[in-house]
Every structure is written in C-alpha cells, then in structure tokens.
N, C-alpha and C positions, 0 to 999 in steps of 0.2 A: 343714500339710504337714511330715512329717517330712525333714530333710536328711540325706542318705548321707554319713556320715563317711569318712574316709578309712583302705584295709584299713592302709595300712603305712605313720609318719609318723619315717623314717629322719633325715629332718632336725631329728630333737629331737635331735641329738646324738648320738646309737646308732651311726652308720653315717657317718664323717667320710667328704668325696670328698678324691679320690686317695689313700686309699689300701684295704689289702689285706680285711682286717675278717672273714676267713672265721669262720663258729662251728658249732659241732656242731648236726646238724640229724636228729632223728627221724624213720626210713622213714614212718611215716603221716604225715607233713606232710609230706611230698614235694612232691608236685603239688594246686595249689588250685584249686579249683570255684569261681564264683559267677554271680550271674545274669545275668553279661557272656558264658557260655558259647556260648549261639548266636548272638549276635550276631559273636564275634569268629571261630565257624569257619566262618561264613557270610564274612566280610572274607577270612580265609584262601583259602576258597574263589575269590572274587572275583580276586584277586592270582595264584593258581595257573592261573583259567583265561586271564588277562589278562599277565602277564608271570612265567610263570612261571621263565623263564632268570636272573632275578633276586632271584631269592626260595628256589632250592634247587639244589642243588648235590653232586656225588657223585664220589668218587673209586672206581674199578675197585677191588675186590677189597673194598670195606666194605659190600657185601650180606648176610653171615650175623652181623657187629655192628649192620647194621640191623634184622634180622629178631629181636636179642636183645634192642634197645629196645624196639620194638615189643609185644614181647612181656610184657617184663617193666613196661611201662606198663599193658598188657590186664587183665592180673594185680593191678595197684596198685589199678586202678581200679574195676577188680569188686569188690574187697574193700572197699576205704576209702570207695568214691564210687556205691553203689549206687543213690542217691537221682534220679540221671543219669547213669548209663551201667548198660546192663546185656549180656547176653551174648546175641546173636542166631545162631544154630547154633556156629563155630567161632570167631565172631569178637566182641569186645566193642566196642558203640558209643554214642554217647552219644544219651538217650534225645530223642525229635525233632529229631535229625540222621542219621537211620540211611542207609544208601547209600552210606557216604563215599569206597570204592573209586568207586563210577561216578561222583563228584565231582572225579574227578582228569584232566588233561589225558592223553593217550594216555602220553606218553613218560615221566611218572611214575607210572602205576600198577603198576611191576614196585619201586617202589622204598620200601621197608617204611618205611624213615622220614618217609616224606610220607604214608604212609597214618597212620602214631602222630603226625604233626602234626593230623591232625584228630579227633582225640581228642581233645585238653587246648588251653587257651588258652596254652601256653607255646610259645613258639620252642625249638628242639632243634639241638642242635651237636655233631659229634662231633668227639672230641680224636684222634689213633692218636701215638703214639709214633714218632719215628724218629730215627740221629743228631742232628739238627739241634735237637731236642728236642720239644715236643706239637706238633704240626702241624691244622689244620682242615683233617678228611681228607671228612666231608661235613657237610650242615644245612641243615635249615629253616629261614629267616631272617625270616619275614611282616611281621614289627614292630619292622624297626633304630631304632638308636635315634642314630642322628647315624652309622651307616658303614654297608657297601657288603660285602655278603658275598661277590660275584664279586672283588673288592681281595684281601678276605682271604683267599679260598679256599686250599689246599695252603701258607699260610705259617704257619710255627713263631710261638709265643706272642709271642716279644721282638719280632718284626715286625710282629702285628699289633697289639701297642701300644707300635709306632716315635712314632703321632704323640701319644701322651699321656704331659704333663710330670712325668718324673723315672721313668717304665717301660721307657725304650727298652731298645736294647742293651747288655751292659757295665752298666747300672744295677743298684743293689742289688735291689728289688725285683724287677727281671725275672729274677732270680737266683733269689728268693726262692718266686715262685709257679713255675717250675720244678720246685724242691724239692719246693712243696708237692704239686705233678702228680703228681710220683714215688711221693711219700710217702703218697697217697691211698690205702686200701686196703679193708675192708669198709664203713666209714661213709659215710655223706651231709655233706657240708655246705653251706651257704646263707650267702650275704651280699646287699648293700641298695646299690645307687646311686640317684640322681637327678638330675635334671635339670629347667628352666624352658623351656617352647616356649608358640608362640604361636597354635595351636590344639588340639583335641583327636585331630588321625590318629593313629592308630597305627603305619601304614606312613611312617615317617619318618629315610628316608636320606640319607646323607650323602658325597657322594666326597673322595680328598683333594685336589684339585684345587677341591672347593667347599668345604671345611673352609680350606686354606689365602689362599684368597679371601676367607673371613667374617673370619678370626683378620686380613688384611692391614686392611680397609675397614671392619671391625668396625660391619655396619648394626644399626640398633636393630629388635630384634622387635615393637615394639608406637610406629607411627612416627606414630600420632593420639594415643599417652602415654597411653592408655588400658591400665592397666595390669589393673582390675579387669573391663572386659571380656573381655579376650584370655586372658590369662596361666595356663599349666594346667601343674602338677605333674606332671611326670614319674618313677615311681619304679618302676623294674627290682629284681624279688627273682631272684638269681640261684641256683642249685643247682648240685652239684658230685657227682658216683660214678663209683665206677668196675665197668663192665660186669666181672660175675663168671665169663664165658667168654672174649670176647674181649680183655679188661683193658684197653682202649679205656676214655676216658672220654667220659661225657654230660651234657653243660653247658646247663642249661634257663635261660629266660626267661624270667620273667613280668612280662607290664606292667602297672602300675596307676596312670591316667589319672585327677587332681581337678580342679577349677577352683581355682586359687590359695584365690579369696575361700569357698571352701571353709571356711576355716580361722575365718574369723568366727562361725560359731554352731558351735565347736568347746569343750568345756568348759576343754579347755586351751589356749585359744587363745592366751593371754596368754605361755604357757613355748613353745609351737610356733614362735610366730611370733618370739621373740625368739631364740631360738636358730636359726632357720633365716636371721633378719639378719646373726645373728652370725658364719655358716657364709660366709653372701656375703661378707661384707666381709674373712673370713681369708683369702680365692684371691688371690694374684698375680696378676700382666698376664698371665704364660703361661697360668695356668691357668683366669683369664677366657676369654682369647680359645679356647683350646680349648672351652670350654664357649660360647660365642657368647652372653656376658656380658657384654662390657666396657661398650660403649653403655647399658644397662638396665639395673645393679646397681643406681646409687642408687637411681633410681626404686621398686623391686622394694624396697631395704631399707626406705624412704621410707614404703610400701605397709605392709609386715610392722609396722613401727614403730607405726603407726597403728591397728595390730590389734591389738598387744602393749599399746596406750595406752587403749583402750577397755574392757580387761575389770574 
C-alpha cells in the first residue's frame, strides 16, 4: 500500500512559527486542488447548513468586493483547474459538486463569498482597509484553526493577533504586516503555519476565553500518551492579493491535515523529524501555551527523536 506523503512539510525549517515568512507566490499556484476536494466542500456544506452564524460573516456594503472574488476565483479556476471544475451556463463549479447555490442555507445565498467558498477547499477572508488599519470586513471561516471568526469579525490586524506572543499592538511585527497590507499591490503571496492537534477535524475552533483556559491549566492532548495514535499535523498555506477593483485584500486558507507518524515512511524522515524537534523545543512557555503545547512537547520531541533515530 502506498502512503500519501505529506503536500507541504513547513516544519523542515522553511516556515519558522511566529513569525512573518511571506514569499512571492505565482497566479497559477494560487488555489490547490486535491482529491480532499469533495470531501471538504461536502464538510463545508455541512457546517453552513448546521451552524452557519459561525462560520461566515459579512459586513454591509462588501457585496460587489465579494462578487470580484468570486469571480475572479471562477476565472482561476476554469483556466488552471480544468480537470475539476468546469463552467456550467454562467457559472463555474466543481465537477460532482455542481448545485452549490442551492447548497447554501437561505440567508447566504445572496452572498457571493459563500457561494466562492464552495468552490475551493480554502477558507476566504476579506481584509477592507480603514483608519484603524485592515479590518476583517467579511469571511468564510469552515476550518479555524484554534479562533473564532464571530471574535474576530470587524477587528483590525493588531487586534486580531492581540493574543499571539510578540504581534499584539505597539509590536514590531504588527507594525510590520500592516506595512506589508499596504504595500501589497499586483502580486500574490503565500506563507506556511502549523500546528499539533489531537484528531483530524478540520473545523477546529478556538475562543479566547478557551485559549486562555488551555494557556492557564495547560491539559495534555493526548492524556493515554499515546502520541502515535492521536497526533496529526496541522499545516495552513496561507495566501495573500489584493482585489484589483475593489483594492480590498483576500487572505485564503488552506488546510493540510497528516498523521504525525506520517513522517516514518518518509524518505526524509530523518531531517523532517529532527528539525521539526528542534522547532518544538526553540518556543518558550508563551508561545507553548498559545500553541496548547506545554503539557506534550516532550513527549511529541521524544516521538520525532525516535523517528529521526531510526532512518
């Protein structure tokens, strides 16, 4: 049986956490396809009929910056991604998911970004500009990834990363990706996070009332130690443009979910997992506990070690 490698393996050191890591990113790599496509806009689906107050979000007057993502994703994706989606009268859909307007709860199918949410397996976020600097003016949020996009909704950048160590307000870096908001202008670009959770959901949110809870009492994810059963790779490829009418920007998600022990019949398993040890053990207590690490680090290096010791 062949094993499915893993698409993006940011923890080789490519993609350090906290911090900024943006790179230039080419229009045809934009948005990625794979054969998680129906399954994850089936889950989307799911979510939008089941709680959808929770998962998308709109502010008055960003209906014709939605209808230019929309659009301008219909567009990507007939050209780049013909193989699964293709154009059905006026509208491009992905091929055995077609319908996706009459897949949406009443009260968002006037709202074009929830109709370009089922299109792609990425979550979709729209930036708007205002005094206060980029603001989360709407978004589809399907697949958080530790927050709560009702929290975040209508707050500027440096707010909605108040609670991760060394971005808040007044900090350099929140200074910095500000700048970079500004300074965005015909190009794309993409950057890599990740993270360690203890099943495979995708819809996995976070409040800060349960973030500040985990970071106090700091419980362990995996509380039978069983690290090679549970433990799955969490890695966010994120994207960054800016809409060329409305000059709004659209900040994409994509998730890509492994099983830790993944990494075992990995050719490089040996440099993956040593440096993804190495990645754990450089976070401090704040930026454990933000990450809802402190309890499970060693174990988790403990784990990687033993990966890294075997090739």
């Amino acid at each position: 049986m062949t094993v499915r490698q893993p698409t993006h393996t940011p923890y080789d050191g490519s993609s350090k956490l906290f911090a900024i890591g943006l790179k230039p990113l080419d229009f045809d790599r934009w948005i990625e396809v794979d054969g998680f496509l129906l399954p994850h806009l089936t889950e989307k689906q799911r979510l939008y009929a089941e709680i959808p107050e929770k998962v998308f979000v709109e502010e008055d007057g960003t209906s014709d910056a939605q209808r230019e993502v929309l659009d301008l994703l219909s567009a990507h994706l007939e050209a780049a991604h013909p193989g699964t989606h293709h154009r059905s009268g006026v509208n491009v859909e992905p091929i055995g998911f077609e319908g996706t307007i009459d897949r949406l709860p009443p009260a968002l199918r006037e709202a074009p970004l929830a109709k370009a949410s089922l299109l792609v397996q990425e979550d979709l976020i729209l930036m708007r500009r205002d005094e206060r600097g980029w603001r989360l003016a709407a978004g589809s949020l399907c697949f958080p990834s530790s927050w709560s996009l009702r929290e975040k909704f209508g707050k500027p950048l440096q707010e909605i990363h108040e609670p991760v160590p060394g971005f808040g307000p007044g900090t350099r870096p929140a200074e910095l990706i500000n700048r970079m908001f500004d300074g965005l202008q015909g190009q794309a670009v993409e950057r890599f996070n990740w993270s360690i959770q203890a099943d495979d959901r995708l819809y996995h949110p976070l409040s800060n009332v349960e973030r500040i809870d985990r970071a106090t009492n700091r419980p362990s994810r995996f509380p039978d130690g069983d690290v090679n059963a549970h433990a799955f790779i969490r890695v966010e490829r994120q994207t960054l443009r800016k809409l060329p009418a409305s000059r709004d920007i659209l900040f994409t998600i994509r998730i890509h979910l492994d099983p830790l022990k993944v990494l075992e019949a990995h050719p490089d398993r040996a440099t993956l997992a040593a440096s993804f040890a190495e990645q754990l053990l450089a976070l401090d207590q704040q930026q454990l506990d933000y990450k809802g690490l402190t309890a499970d680090r060693d174990r988790l290096v403990a784990f990687l070690d033993g990966i890294a010791g075997s090739a």
